[in-house]
C-alpha positions in Angstrom: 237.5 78.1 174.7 236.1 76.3 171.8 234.2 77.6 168.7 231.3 75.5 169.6 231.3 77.1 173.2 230.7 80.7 171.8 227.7 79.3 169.8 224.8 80.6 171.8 222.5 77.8 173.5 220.0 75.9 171.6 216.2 76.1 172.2 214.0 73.6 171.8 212.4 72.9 168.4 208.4 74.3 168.3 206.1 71.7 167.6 205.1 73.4 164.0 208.5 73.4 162.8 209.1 70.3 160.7 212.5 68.3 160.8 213.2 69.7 157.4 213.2 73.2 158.5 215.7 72.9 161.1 219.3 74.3 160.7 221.8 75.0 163.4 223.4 78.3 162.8 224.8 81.1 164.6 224.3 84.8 162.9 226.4 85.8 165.2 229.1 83.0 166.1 228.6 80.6 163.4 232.9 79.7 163.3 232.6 79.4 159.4 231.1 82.9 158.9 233.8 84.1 160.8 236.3 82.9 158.9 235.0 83.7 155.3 231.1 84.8 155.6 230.1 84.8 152.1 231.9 82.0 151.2 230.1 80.7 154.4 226.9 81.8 152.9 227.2 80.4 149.7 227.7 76.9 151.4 224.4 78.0 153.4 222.3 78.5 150.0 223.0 75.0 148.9 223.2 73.1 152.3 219.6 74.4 153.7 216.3 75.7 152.7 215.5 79.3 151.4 213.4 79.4 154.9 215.0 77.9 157.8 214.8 77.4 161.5 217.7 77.8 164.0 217.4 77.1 167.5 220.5 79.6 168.2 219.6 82.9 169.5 216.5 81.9 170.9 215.1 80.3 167.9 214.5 82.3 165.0 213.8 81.8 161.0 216.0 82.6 158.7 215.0 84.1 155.4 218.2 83.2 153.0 216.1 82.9 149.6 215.8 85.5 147.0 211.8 85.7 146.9 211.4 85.3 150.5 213.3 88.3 151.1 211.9 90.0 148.3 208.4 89.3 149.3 208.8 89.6 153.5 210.4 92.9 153.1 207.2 94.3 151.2 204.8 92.4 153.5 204.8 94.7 156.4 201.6 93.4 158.1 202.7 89.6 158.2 206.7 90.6 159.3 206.9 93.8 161.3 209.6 95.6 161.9 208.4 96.7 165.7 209.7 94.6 168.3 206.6 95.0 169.9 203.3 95.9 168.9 203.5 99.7 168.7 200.4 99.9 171.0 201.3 97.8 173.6 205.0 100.0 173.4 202.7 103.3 174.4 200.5 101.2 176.6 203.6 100.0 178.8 205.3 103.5 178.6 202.1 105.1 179.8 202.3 103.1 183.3 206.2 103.9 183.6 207.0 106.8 186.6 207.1 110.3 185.2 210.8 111.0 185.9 212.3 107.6 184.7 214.2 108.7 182.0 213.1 108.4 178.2 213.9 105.2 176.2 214.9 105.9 173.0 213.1 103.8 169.6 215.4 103.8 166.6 212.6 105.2 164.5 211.3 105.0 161.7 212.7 101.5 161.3 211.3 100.1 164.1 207.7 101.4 162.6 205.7 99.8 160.1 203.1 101.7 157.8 201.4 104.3 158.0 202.8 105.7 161.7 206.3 105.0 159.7 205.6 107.2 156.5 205.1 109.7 159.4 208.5 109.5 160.9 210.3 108.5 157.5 208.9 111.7 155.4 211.1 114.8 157.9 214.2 112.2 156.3 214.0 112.5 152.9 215.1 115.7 152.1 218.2 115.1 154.0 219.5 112.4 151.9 218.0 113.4 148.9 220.3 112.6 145.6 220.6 116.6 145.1 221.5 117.0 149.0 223.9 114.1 148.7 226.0 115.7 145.4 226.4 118.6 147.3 228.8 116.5 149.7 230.5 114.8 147.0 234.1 117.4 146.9 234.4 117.3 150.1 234.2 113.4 150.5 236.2 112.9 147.7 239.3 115.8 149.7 238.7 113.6 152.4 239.3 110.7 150.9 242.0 111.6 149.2 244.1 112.3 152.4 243.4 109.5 154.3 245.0 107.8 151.2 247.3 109.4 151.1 248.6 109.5 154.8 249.1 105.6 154.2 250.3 105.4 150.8 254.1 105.9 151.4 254.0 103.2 154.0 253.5 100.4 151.8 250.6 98.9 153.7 247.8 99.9 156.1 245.1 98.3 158.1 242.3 99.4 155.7 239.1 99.5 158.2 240.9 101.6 160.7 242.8 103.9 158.2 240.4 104.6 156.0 236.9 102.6 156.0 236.1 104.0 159.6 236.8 107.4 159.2 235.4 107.9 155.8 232.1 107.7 156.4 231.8 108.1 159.9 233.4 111.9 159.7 231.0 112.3 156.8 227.9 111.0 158.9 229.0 112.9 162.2 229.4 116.1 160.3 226.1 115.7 158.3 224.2 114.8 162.0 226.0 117.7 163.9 228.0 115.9 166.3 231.4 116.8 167.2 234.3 114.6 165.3 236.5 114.8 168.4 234.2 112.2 170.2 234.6 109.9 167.1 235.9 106.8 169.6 233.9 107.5 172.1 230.7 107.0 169.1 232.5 103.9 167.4 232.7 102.2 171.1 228.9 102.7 171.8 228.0 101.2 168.2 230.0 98.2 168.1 228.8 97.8 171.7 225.2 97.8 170.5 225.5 95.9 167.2 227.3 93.0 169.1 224.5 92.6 171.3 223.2 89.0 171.6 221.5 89.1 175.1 217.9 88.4 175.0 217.0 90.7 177.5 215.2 93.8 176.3 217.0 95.5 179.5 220.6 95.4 178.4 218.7 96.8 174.6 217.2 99.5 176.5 220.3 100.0 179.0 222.6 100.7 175.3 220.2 102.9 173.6 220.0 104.8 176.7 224.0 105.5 176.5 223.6 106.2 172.8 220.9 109.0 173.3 223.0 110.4 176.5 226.0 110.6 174.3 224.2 112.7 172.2 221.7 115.1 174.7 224.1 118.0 174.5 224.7 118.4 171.1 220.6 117.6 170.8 219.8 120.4 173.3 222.2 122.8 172.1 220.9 122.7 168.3 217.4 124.0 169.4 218.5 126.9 170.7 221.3 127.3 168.1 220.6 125.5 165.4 223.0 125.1 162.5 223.3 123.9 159.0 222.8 119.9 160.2 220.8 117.4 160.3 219.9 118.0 164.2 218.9 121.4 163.4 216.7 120.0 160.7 215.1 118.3 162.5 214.2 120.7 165.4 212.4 122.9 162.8 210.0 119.4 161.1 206.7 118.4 161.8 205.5 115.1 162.7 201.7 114.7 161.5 201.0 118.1 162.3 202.7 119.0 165.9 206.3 120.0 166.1 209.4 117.7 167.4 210.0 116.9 170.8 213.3 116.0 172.7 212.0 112.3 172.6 211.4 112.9 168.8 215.1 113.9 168.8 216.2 110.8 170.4 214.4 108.3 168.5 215.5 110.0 165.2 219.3 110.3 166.6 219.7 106.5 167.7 218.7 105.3 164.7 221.1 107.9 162.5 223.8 107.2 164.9 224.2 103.0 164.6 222.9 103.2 161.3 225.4 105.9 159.9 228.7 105.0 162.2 228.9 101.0 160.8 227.3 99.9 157.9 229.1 102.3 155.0 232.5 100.9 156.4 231.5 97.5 156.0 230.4 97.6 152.7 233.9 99.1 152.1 235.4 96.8 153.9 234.4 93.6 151.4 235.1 95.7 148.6 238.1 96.7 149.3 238.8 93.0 149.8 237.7 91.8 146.8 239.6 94.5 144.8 242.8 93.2 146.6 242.3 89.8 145.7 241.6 90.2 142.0 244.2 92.3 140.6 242.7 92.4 137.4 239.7 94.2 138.4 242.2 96.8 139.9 243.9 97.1 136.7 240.6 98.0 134.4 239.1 99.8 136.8 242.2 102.3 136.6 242.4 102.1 133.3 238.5 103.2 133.0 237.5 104.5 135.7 234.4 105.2 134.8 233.4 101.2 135.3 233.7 102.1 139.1 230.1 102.6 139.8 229.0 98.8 137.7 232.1 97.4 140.1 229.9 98.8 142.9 226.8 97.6 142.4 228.2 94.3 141.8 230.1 94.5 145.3 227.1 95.7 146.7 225.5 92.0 145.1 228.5 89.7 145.9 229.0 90.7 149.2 225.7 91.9 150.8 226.2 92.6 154.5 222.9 93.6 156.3 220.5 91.2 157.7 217.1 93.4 159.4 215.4 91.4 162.0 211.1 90.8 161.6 208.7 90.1 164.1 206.1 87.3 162.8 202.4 89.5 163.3 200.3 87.0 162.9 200.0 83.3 162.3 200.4 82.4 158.9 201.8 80.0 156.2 204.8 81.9 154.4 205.9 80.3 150.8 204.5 77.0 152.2 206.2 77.6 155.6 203.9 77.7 158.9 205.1 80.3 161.1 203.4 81.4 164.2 202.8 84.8 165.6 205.5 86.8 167.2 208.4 84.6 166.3 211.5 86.1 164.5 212.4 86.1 161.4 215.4 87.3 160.2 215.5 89.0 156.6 219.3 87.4 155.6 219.9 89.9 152.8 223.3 88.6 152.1 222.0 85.1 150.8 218.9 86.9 149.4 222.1 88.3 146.6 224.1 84.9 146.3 220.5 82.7 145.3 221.2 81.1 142.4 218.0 81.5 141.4 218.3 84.8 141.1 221.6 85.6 140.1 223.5 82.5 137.9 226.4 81.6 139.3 226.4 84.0 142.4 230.1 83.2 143.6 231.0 84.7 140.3 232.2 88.7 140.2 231.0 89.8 137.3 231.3 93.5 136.2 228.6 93.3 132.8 226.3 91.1 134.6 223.0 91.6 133.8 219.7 90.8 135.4 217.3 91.9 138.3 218.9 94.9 140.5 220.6 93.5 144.4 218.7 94.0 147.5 221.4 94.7 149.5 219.7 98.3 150.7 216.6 95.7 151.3 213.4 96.5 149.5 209.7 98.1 150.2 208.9 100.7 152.2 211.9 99.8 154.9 214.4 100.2 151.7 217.8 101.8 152.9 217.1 105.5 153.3 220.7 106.7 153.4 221.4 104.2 150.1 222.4 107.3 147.5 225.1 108.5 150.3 226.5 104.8 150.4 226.9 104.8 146.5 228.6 107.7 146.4 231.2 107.0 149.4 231.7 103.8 148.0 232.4 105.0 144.4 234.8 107.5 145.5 236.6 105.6 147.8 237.2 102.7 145.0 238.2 105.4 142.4 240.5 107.0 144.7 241.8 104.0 145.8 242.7 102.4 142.4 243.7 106.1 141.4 246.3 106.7 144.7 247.4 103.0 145.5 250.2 101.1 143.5 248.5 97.3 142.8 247.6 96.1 146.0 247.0 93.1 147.9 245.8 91.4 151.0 248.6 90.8 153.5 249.5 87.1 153.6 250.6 87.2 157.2 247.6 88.8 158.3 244.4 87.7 157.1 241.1 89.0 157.0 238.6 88.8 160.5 235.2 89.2 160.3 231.8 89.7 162.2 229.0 88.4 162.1 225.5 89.3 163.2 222.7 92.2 162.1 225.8 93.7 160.0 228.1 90.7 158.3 231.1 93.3 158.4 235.2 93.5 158.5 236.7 93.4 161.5 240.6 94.0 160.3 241.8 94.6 156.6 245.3 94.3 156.5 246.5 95.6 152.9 250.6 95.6 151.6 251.6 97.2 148.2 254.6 98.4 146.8 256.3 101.8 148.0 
């Protein structure tokens, strides 16, 4: 099969949308992303418009500029994040039969303002800064032996040795579920993250399996609850009336795909970079104390989210006219390579100064699990640079990559000394 025969099909071009606006690329096939997405990217930033239109995936705009992130993300009522008006969701539910089962809403990112404060507030003291120190000895042990297990081999697979079970043992043992299912999880994610069919059954189908996969654990919390984030949230309120099994479910979805992928992936690209510029290796274990600038400036160079809008009304966006209930997609990863932002955004630089990234987005939709990603991704670097002789990418294996809502790392194939 070709490259171009994976691309999904083109739509036709909407009347408003002026030649000028039109791009053809493929969030989720585009072959060049594949290969090398940021490097990808950058070629996007200076071959197309900050806004752009794509008739792949159904036809959809893509936000790649700096400000139109910036400014989408805070504008809630012009780009919402519900699929579907929220009132037309409760208005079709109402007419469903009474024993069809419940289909699950990753809230509160699929809520905009104020129902979303709502939903979001039960969160916060979860992944509070003071909640998330509490964790870091124990992700810092469990760091250290995954290392470890691989050091003495002289090379490893980095996603599947150490990126994937990092975070995602952290997550499941912060959510309550049980680490022996830890495949079974990973399967339902990367099945749900991958999808590209348009039909809102197949969406519905998957969040289905994901709420299923977790029902027992769910069910057994309430009536024994324990010191997780299940329990927690059994004992909340929402506006005033106490959870529900649905509640549960909405909640869970979202924690599950959001907390099983994304914290991998942005260790993924670091990892990466760190194996391609020795240099960096070499002062950051000399002063370790520069990992946490080395971070943030991953975090900038290799920005891997990309959050989906729903146009809510017709309107003219930074000179763009864009018509109700068309997608836009929020592409944070070119948001943090625009030169306009950031000079000379190819460039790695640990002292650079300048506005703050966006890669956990921005307004009131801004990352809430953004403090626990810091401090994985710290450790992980420091323990890597700390435990591993100089490393390197292996040159008979390179890199594969994703694409789609999470640009991410497929295989990391690293080779060092023994």
């Amino acid at each position: 099969m070709t490259e171009a025969a994976n691309l999904s099909e083109a739509v036709s071009q909407p009347a408003h949308v002026p030649d000028s606006l039109v791009y053809d690329f493929d969030m989720f096939h585009d072959p060049a992303l594949l290969v090398d997405p940021h490097k990808r990217i950058l070629d996007m930033i200076k071959s197309a418009p900050p806004i752009f239109w794509t008739p792949r995936n159904g036809g959809q705009w893509i936000l790649q500029g700096h400000a139109a992130n910036f400014d989408a993300a805070r504008d809630t009522e012009s780009f919402s994040s519900e699929i579907m008006p929220h009132e037309q969701v409760e208005a079709i539910l109402a007419q469903l039969p009474p024993d069809m089962p419940h289909i699950p809403r990753a809230y509160p990112i699929n809520l905009d303002p104020p129902l979303h404060a709502q939903y979001r507030m039960p969160l916060q003291r979860v992944f509070s800064p003071k909640t998330i120190n509490a964790l870091s000895g124990s992700i810092r042990t469990l760091a250290g032996e995954l290392i470890d297990k691989v050091v003495g081999q002289g090379r490893c697979e980095f996603m599947a040795d150490v990126a994937e079970p990092l975070p995602v043992q952290v997550f499941l043992k912060m959510l309550g579920l049980p680490l022996e299912r830890l495949p079974e999880y990973r399967a339902l994610v990367k099945e749900h993250l991958s999808e590209t069919d348009p039909n809102p059954a197949t969406s519905i189908a998957r969040l289905q399996q994901v709420a299923a996969a977790m029902r027992d654990t769910v069910l057994e919390r309430r009536e024994h609850p324990r010191d997780d984030i299940i329990s927690m949230l059994w004992q909340v309120e929402i506006d005033g009336r106490p959870t529900t099994l649905e509640d549960l479910e909405n909640y869970g979805v979202l924690l599950f795909i959001a907390g099983l992928d994304t914290v991998m992936q942005g260790m993924g690209h670091g990892a990466r970079h760190l194996a391609l510029d020795p240099a960096l290796q070499d002062e950051l274990r000399k002063d370790p104390a520069l990992v946490a600038q080395a971070t943030e400036e991953m975090l900038r160079r290799y920005t891997f989210t990309v959050p989906p809008r729903r146009v809510n009304r017709d309107l003219v966006f930074q000179g763009v006219e864009m018509k109700r209930n068309e997608r836009a997609i929020l592409f944070l990863p070119g948001a943090d390579l625009d030169p306009k932002e950031f000079p000379q955004p190819e460039k790695f630089d640990l002292r650079r100064d300048g506005k703050p990234h966006i890669a956990f987005n921005a307004g009131p939709h801004r990352c809430l699990g953004s403090h626990l990603a810091r401090v994985e991704l710290n450790i992980v670097y420091e323990e890597m640079v700390k435990r591993l002789p100089p490393f390197r990418i292996d040159p008979e294996r390179p890199p594969k990559f994703k694409g789609g809502h999470v640009v991410g790392v497929e295989e990391l194939h690293l080779v060092w000394e023994k």
